[in-house]
C-alpha positions as CSV (number, residue, x, y, z in Angstrom):
1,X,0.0,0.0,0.0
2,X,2.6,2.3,0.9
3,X,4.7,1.5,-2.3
4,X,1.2,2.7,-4.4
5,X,0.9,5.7,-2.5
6,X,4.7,6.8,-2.9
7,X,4.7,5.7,-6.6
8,X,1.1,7.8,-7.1
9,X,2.7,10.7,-5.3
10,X,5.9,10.4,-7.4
11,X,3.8,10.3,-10.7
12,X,2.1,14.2,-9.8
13,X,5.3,15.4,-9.1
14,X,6.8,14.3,-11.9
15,X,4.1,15.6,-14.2
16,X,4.2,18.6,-12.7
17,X,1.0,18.4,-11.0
18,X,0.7,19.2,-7.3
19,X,-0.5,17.1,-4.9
20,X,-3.4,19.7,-4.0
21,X,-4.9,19.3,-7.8
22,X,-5.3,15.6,-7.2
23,X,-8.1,17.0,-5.0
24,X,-11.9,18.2,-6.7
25,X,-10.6,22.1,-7.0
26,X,-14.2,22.8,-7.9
27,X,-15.7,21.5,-4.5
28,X,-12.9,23.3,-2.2
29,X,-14.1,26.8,-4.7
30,X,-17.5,25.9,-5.5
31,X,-17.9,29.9,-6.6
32,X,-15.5,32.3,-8.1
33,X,-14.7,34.9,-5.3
34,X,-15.0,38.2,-7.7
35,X,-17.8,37.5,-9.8
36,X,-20.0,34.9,-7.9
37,X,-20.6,32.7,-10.9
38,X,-20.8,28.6,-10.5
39,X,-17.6,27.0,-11.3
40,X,-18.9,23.5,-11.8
41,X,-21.1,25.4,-14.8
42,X,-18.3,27.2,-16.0
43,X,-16.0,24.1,-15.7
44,X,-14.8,24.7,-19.4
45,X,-13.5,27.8,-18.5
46,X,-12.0,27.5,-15.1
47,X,-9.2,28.4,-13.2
48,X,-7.1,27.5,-10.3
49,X,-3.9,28.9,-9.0
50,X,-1.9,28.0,-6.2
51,X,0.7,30.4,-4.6
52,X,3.6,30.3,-2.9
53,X,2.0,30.3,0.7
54,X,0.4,27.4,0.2
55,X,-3.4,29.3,-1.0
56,X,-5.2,28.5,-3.8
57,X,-7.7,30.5,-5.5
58,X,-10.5,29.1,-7.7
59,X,-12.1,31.5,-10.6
60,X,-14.4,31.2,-13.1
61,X,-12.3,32.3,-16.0
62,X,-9.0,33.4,-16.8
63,X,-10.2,37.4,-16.4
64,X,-11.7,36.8,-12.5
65,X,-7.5,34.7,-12.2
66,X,-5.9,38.0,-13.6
67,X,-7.8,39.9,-11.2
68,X,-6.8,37.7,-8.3
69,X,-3.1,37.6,-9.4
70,X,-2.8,41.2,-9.6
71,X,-4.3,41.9,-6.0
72,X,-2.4,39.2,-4.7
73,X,1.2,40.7,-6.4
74,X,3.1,39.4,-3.1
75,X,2.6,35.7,-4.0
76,X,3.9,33.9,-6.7
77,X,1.4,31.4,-8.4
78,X,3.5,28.1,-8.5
79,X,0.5,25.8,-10.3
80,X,-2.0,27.3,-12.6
81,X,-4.3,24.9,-13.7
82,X,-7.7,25.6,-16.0
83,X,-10.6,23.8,-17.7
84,X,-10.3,22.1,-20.9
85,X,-12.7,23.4,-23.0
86,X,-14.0,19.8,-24.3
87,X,-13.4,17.6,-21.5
88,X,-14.0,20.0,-18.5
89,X,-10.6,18.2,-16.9
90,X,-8.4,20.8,-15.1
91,X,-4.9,21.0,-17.0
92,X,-2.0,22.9,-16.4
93,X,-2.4,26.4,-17.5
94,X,1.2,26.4,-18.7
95,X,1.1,23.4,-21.1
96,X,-2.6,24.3,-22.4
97,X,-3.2,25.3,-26.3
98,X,-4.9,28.7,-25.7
99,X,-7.7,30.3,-28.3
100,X,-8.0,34.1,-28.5
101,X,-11.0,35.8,-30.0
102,X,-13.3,33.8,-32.3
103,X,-17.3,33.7,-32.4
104,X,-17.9,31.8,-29.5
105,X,-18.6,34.1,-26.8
106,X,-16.5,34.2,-23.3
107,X,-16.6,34.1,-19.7
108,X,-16.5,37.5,-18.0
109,X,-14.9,39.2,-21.2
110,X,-15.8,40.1,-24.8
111,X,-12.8,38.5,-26.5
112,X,-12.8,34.7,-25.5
113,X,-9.9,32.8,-24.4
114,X,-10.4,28.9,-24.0
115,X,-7.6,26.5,-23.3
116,X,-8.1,22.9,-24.3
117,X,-5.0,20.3,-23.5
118,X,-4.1,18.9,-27.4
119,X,-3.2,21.2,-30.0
120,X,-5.8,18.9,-32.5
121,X,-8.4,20.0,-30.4
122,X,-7.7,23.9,-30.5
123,X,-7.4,23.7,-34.2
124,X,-10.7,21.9,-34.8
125,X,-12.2,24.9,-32.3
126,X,-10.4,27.9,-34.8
127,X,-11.8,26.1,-37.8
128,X,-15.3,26.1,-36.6
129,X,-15.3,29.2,-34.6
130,X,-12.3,31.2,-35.0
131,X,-9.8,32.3,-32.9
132,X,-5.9,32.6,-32.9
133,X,-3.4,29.8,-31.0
134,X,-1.8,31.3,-27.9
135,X,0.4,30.6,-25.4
136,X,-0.4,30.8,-21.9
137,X,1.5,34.1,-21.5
138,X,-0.1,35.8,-24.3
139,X,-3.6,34.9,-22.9
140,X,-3.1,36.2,-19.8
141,X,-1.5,39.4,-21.2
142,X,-4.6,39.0,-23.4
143,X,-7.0,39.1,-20.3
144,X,-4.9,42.1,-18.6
145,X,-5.1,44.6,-21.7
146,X,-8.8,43.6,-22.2
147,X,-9.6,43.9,-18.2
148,X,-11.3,48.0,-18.8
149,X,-13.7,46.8,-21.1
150,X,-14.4,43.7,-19.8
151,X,-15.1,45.2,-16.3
152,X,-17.0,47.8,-18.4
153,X,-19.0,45.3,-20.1
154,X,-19.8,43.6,-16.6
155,X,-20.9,46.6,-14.9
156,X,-23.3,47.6,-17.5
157,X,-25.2,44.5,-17.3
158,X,-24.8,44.1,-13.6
159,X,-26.8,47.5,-13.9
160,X,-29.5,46.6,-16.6
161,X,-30.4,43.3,-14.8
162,X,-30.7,45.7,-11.7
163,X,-33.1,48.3,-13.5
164,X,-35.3,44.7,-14.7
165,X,-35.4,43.5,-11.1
166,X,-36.5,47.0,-9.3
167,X,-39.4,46.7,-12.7
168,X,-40.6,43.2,-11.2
């Protein structure tokens, strides 16, 4: 038994997964802290990042883990892992075929950014919706230098769906 564990825990390391992700990220973050939204629902577009100190953070995109990774400036995120798009499977963020843009529409911002964990899988997604192969840098530079509008966009239909609610 204890040769299985040591050989298991062996295997995350070595794959550069941490022994925290072996763990159901979504149940320990259930909802994204900035935005609310239900990260089992958004499981495609998830995030998780673990820092230094031990924390993690679960979001519900990559714009809510940009947020939380600028607040948090003091800590350095040692595992970033997010959703595949297809499979729903939390993958390092790192190692991820990222799509920017495209006519699919995204979580929290108005230019999309989905990660999916083969490269065949992020081509088939450009040819049917569009979209530019990233790396995991650009996409979060991506999700910084998008982060006005976005939180633009978000405020204006936090307030609309206010106004509709005070009409009920």
């Amino acid at each position: 038994m204890r040769k299985v564990l040591l050989i298991s825990i062996m295997f995350l390391l070595m794959t550069g997964f941490n022994v925290a992700w072996a763990q159901d990220d979504i149940q320990q973050h259930p909802n994204c802290s900035y935005c609310g939204m239900d990260r089992a629902k958004f499981a495609h577009s998830r995030m998780s990042v673990e820092y230094d100190d031990g924390s993690m953070f679960g979001a519900c995109s990559i714009h809510c883990a940009a947020i939380d990774m600028a607040v948090n400036i003091d800590k350095t995120p040692v595992g970033i892992g997010v959703g595949d798009y297809n499979t729903k499977k939390l993958i390092r963020a790192e190692k991820a075929f990222w799509v920017i843009g495209g006519e699919k529409t995204g979580v929290m911002t108005q230019r999309a950014t989905w990660a999916f964990e083969n490269q065949d899988d992020a081509q088939n997604f450009i040819q049917k919706y569009g979209g530019e192969l990233a790396s995991f840098e650009e996409s979060l530079k991506t999700a910084y230098e998008n982060m006005y509008q976005d939180t633009r966009m978000i405020r204006e239909k936090r307030k609309m769906m206010r106004m509709k609610m005070k009409k009920k």
